[in-house]
DOZA-521591 format. One line per field, with one value per residue (C-alpha): residue in three letters; x, y, z. Coordinates in nm, 2 decimals. Example, Ala and Ser with C-alpha at 12.3 -4.5 7.8 and 13.67 -1.06 7.14 Angstrom:
BEGIN
resn: (ALA;SER)
east: (1.23;1.37)
north: (-0.45;-0.11)
up: (0.78;0.71)
This chain:
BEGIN
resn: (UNK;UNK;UNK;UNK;UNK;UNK;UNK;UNK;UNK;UNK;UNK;UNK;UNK;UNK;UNK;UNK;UNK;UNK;UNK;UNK;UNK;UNK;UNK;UNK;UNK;UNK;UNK;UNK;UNK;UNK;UNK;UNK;UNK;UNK;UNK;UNK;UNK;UNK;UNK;UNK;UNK;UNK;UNK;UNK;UNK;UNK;UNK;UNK;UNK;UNK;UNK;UNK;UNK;UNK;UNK;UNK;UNK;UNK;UNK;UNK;UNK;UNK;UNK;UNK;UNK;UNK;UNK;UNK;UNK;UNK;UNK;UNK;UNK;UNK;UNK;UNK;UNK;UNK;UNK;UNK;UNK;UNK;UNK;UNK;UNK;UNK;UNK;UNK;UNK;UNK;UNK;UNK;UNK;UNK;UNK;UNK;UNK;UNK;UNK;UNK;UNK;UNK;UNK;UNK;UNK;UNK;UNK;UNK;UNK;UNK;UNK;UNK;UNK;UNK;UNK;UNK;UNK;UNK;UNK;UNK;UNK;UNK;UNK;UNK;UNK;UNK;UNK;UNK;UNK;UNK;UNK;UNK;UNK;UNK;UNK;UNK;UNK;UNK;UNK;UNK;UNK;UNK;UNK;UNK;UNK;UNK;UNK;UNK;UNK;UNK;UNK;UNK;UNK;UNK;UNK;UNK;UNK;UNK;UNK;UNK;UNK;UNK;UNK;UNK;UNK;UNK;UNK;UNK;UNK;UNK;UNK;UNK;UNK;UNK;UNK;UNK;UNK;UNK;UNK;UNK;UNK;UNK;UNK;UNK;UNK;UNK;UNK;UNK;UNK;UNK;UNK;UNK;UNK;UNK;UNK;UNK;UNK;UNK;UNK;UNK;UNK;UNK;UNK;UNK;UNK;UNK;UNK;UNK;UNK;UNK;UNK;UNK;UNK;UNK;UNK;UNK;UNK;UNK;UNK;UNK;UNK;UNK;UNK;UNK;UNK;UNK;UNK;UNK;UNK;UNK;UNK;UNK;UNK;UNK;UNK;UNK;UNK;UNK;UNK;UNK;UNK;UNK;UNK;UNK;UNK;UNK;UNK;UNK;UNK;UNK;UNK;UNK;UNK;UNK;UNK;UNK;UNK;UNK;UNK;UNK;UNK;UNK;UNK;UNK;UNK;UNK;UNK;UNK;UNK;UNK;UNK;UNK;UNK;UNK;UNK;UNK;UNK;UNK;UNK;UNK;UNK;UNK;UNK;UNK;UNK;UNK;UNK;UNK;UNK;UNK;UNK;UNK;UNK;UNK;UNK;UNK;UNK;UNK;UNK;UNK;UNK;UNK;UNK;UNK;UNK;UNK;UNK;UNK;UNK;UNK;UNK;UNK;UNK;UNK;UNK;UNK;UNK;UNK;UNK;UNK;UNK;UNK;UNK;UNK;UNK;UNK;UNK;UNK;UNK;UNK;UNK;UNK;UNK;UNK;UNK;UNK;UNK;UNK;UNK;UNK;UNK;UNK;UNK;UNK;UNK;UNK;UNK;UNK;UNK;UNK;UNK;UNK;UNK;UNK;UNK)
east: (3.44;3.55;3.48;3.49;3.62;3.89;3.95;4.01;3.73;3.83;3.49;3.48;3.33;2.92;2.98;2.90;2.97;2.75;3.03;2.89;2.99;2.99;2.94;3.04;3.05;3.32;3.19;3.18;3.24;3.06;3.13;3.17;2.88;2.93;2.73;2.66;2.60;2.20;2.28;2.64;2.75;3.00;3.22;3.31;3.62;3.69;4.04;4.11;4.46;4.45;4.51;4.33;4.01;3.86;3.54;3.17;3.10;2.72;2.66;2.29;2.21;1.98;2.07;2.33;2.39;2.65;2.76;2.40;2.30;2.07;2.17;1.95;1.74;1.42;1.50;1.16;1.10;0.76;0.66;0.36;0.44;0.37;0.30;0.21;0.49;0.49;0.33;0.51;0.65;0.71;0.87;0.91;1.17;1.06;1.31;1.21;1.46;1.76;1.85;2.03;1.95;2.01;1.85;2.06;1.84;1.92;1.63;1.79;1.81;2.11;2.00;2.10;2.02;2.04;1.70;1.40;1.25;0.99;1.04;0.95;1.11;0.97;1.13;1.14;1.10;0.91;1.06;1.18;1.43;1.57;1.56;1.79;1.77;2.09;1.96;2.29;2.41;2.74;2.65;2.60;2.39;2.13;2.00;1.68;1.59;1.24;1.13;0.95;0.76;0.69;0.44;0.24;-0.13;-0.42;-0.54;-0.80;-1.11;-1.40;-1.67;-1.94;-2.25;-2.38;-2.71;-2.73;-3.02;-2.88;-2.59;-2.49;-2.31;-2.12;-1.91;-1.56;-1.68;-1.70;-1.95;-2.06;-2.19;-2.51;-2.44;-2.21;-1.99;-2.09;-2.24;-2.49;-2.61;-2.93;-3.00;-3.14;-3.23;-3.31;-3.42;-3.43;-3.23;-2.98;-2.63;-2.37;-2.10;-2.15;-2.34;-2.32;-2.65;-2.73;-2.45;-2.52;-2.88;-2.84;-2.65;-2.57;-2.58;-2.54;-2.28;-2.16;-1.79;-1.73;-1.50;-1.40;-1.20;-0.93;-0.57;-0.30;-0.13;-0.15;-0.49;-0.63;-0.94;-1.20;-1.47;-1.78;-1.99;-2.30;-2.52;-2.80;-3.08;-2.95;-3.03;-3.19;-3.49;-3.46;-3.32;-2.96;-2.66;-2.24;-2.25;-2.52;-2.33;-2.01;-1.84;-1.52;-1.35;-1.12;-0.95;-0.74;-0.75;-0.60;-0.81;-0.86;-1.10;-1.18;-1.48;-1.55;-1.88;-1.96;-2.20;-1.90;-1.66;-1.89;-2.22;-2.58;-2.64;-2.26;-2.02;-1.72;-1.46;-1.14;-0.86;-0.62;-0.34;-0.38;-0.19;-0.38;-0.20;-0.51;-0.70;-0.97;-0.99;-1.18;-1.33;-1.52;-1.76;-1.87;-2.12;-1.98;-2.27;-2.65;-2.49;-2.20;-2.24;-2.08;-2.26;-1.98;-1.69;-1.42;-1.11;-0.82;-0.49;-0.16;0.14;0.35;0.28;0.41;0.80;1.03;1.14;1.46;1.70;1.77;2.18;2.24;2.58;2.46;2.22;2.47;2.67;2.39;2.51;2.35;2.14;1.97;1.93;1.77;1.50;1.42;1.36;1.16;0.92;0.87;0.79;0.50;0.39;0.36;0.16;-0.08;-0.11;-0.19;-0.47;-0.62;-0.65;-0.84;-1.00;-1.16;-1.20;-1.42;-1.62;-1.68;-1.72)
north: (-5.05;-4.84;-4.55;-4.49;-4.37;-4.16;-3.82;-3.46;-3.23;-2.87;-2.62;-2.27;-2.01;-2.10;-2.43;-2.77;-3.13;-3.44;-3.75;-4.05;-4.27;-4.60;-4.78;-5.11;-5.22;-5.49;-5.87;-5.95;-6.26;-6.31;-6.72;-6.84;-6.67;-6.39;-6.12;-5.80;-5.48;-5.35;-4.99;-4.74;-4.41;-4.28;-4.01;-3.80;-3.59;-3.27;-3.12;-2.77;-2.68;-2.36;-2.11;-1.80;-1.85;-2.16;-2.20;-2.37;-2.64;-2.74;-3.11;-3.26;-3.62;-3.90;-3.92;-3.67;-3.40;-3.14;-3.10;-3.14;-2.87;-2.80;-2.52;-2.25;-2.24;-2.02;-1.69;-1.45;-1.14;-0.99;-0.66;-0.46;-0.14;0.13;0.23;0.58;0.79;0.70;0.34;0.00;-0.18;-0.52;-0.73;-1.14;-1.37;-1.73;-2.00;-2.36;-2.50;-2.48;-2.50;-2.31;-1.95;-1.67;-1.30;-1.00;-0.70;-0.41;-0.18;0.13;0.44;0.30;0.05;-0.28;-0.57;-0.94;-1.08;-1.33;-1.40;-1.20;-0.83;-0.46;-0.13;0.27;0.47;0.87;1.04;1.00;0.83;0.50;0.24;-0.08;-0.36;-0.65;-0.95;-1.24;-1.55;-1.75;-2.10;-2.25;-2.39;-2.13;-1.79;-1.63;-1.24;-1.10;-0.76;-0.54;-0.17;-0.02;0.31;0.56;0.80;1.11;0.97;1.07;1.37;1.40;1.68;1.64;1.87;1.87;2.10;2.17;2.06;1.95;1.69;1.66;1.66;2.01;2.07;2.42;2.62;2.52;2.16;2.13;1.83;1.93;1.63;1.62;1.64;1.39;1.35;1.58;1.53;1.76;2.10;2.16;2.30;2.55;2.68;3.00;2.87;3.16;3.40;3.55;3.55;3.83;3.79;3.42;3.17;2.91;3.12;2.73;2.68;2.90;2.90;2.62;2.55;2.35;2.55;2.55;2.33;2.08;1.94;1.72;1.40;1.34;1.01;1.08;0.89;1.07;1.38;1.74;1.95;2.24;2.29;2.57;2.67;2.87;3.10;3.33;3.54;3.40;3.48;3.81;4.09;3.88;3.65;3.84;4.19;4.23;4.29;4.27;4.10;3.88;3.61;3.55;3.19;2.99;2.73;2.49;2.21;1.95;2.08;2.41;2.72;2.88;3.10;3.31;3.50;3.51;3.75;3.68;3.97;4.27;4.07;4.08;4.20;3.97;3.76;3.74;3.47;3.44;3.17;3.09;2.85;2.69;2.47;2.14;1.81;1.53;1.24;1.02;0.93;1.19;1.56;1.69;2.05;2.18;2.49;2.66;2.89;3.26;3.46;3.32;3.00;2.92;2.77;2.67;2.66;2.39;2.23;2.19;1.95;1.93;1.73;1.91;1.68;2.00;2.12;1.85;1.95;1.82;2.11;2.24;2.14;2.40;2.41;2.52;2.62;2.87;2.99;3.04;3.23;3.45;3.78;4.15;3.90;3.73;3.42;3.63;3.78;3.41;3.33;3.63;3.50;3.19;3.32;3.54;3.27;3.06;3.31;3.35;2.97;2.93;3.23;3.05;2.76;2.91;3.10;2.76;2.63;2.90;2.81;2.44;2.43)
up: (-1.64;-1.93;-2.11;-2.51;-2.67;-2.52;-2.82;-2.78;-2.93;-3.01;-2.99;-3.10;-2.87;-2.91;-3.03;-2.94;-2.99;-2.94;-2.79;-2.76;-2.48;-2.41;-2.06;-2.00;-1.64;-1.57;-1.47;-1.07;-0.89;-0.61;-0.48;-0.83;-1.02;-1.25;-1.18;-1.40;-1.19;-1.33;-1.30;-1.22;-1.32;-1.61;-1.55;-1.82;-1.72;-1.92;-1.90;-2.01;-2.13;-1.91;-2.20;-2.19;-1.95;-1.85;-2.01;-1.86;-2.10;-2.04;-2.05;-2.18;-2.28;-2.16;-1.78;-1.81;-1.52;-1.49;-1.10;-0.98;-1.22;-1.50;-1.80;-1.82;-2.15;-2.24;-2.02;-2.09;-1.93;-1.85;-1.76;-1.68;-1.90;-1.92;-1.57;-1.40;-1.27;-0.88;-0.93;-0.89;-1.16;-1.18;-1.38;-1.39;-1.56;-1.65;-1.78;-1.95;-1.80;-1.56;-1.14;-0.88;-1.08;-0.97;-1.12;-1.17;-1.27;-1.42;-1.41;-1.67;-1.41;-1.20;-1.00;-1.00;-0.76;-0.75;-0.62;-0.68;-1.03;-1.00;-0.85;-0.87;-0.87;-0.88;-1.08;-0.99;-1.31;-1.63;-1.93;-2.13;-1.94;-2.07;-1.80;-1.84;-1.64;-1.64;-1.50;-1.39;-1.24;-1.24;-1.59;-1.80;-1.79;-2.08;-2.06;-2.14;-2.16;-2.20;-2.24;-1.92;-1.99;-1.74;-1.84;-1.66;-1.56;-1.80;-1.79;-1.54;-1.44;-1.24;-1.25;-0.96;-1.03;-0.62;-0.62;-1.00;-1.08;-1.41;-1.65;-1.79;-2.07;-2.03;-2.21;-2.28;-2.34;-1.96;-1.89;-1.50;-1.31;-1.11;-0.74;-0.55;-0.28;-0.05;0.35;0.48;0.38;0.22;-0.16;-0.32;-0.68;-0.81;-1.22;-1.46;-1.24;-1.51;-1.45;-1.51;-1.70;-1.81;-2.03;-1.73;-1.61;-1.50;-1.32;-1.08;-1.02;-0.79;-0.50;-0.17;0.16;0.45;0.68;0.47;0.30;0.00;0.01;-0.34;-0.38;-0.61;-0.68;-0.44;-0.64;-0.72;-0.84;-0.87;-0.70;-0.86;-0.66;-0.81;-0.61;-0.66;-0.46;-0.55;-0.25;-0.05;-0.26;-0.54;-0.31;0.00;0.09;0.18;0.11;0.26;0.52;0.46;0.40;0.57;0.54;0.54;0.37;0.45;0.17;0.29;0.69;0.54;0.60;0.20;0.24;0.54;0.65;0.27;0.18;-0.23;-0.20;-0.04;-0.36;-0.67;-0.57;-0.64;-0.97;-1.01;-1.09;-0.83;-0.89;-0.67;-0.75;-0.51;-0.55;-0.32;-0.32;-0.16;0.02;0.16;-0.12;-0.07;-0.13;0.15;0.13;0.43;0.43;0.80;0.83;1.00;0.93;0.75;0.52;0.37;0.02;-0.33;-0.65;-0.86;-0.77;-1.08;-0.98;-1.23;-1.21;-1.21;-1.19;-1.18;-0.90;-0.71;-0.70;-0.51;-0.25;-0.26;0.05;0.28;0.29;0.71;0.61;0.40;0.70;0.91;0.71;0.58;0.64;0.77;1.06;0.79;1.01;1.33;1.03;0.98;1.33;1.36;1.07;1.20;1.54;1.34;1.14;1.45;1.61;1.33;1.25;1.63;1.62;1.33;1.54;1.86;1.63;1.46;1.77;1.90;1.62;1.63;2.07)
């Protein structure tokens, strides 16, 4: 067979050049009949003079191949941007064309890794990266790139009126939800009592006694939890006063608030409102309330995101422990010893209460 024409073809970086060839299969005898092979292959040989680099010259055409591969065309990336700070992201390259391609990604914090198409990544810390993608082959190789945002979630509050049958609009342009979430406990409302000290007076006029918790579902991060309290029966329905009351509170398994009377803190017909810093891991904020002494109770429940709070701790350097000078170290051990002591009273303490 034969091959035409035979011509050298000079192409500038980015180039290219369309060669046609013709194949012309030579005439076989087989016992005295010419015969004309119906089908063969053409190989079209391309020698590089070795100067400089040798360079991957992609071959296309009607039944053309290039060493069993295809070139890569069309290279897209995708992403699902922006995403929440701690949330997956994930990206996914699409060609139009091309075989045997690999994906290199560069995901614009550092990290770089050669993997599947489609893939993800979490990024540690708030801000803008460019992700670049090279899809390669033995042919030839095209890059694609794309903006992934990290942002801080929305800003997020809940606010849970105990024992509310309907929405209340307080002050601050607070918008207090009727009752929800909770299990157990009983309610009460004292309408038209006036409230010290506020113009909530609604607020706390009603409330959820007795022993009971809340399960709030909320995405895994740090809040601040605001409970509201009021005296709201002893000394205002009935006669009483400290002591009347006594309760505790637990949020996330941790004991907050202990042996808690409202009436020995503020007196009757008074707001009282604590604030705690908790980070929930589960899915669920879970505040309990046990009864010491009468009913425990809570009048509104105010829940508040606060990214902030959840800092990475500082790593403790042992070399510097050791070499903490004036007996530094045998302090140290000496608090732990006391706060294992105390953390262990708190326990058989609770469990006196729940047997």
């Amino acid at each position: 067979f034969s091959v035409a024409p035979v011509l050298s073809v000079k192409l500038a970086p980015g180039a290219s050049q369309v060669i046609e060839v013709t194949f012309a299969p030579d005439a076989e005898r087989d016992f005295g009949a010419a015969t004309v092979a119906a089908d063969g292959a053409a190989v079209l040989a391309l020698l590089h003079s070795g100067a400089n680099s040798a360079l991957v010259l992609p071959l296309s055409g009607t039944g053309a191949s290039s060493g069993g591969n295809d070139p890569i065309s069309g290279l897209a990336l995708s992403t699902n941007s922006p995403v929440i700070l701690g949330n997956v992201s994930a990206f996914n390259a699409t060609i139009t064309a091309g075989t045997n391609v690999t994906y290199t990604w560069n995901f614009g914090d550092g990290t770089v890794t050669v993997g599947p198409a489609a893939t993800t990544h979490t990024y540690a810390a708030l801000g803008s990266y460019s992700v670049v993608v090279t899809a390669t082959n033995p042919i030839n190789s095209q890059v694609a790139g794309a903006t992934m945002q990290i942002i801080d979630p929305p800003p997020f509050a809940q606010y849970i009126n105990a024992n509310g049958t309907a929405v209340f609009n307080g002050s601050g342009g607070k918008v207090w939800e009727v009752d929800n979430s909770f299990s157990g406990g009983l309610t009460y409302s004292n309408t038209g009592l006036a409230i010290a000290g506020t113009t909530d007076d609604l607020l706390y006029q009603t409330e959820r006694y007795g022993n009971f918790s809340y399960n709030i579902a909320l995405d895994d991060g740090c809040y601040d939890v605001i409970l509201h309290f009021a005296e709201i029966w002893w000394g205002v329905g009935a006669a009483g006063g400290p002591g009347s009351r006594v309760f505790d509170v637990t949020i996330e398994g941790v004991l907050e608030l202990d042996n808690y009377d409202i009436y020995a803190a503020v007196g009757p017909s008074t707001p009282d409102v604590h604030a705690f810093e908790i980070q929930v891991t589960d899915g669920s904020l879970d505040i309990d309330f046990f009864t010491e002494v009468n009913n425990a109770k809570v009048s509104a429940i105010e829940v508040l995101y606060n990214r902030a709070l959840c800092s990475v701790p500082t790593a403790i350097n042992l070399d510097d422990v050791n070499q903490a000078p004036n007996g530094s170290l045998w302090g140290g051990v000496a608090l732990v010893v006391v706060l294992v002591f105390v953390l262990g009273y708190v326990y058989v303490k609770r469990r006196g209460q729940m047997v």
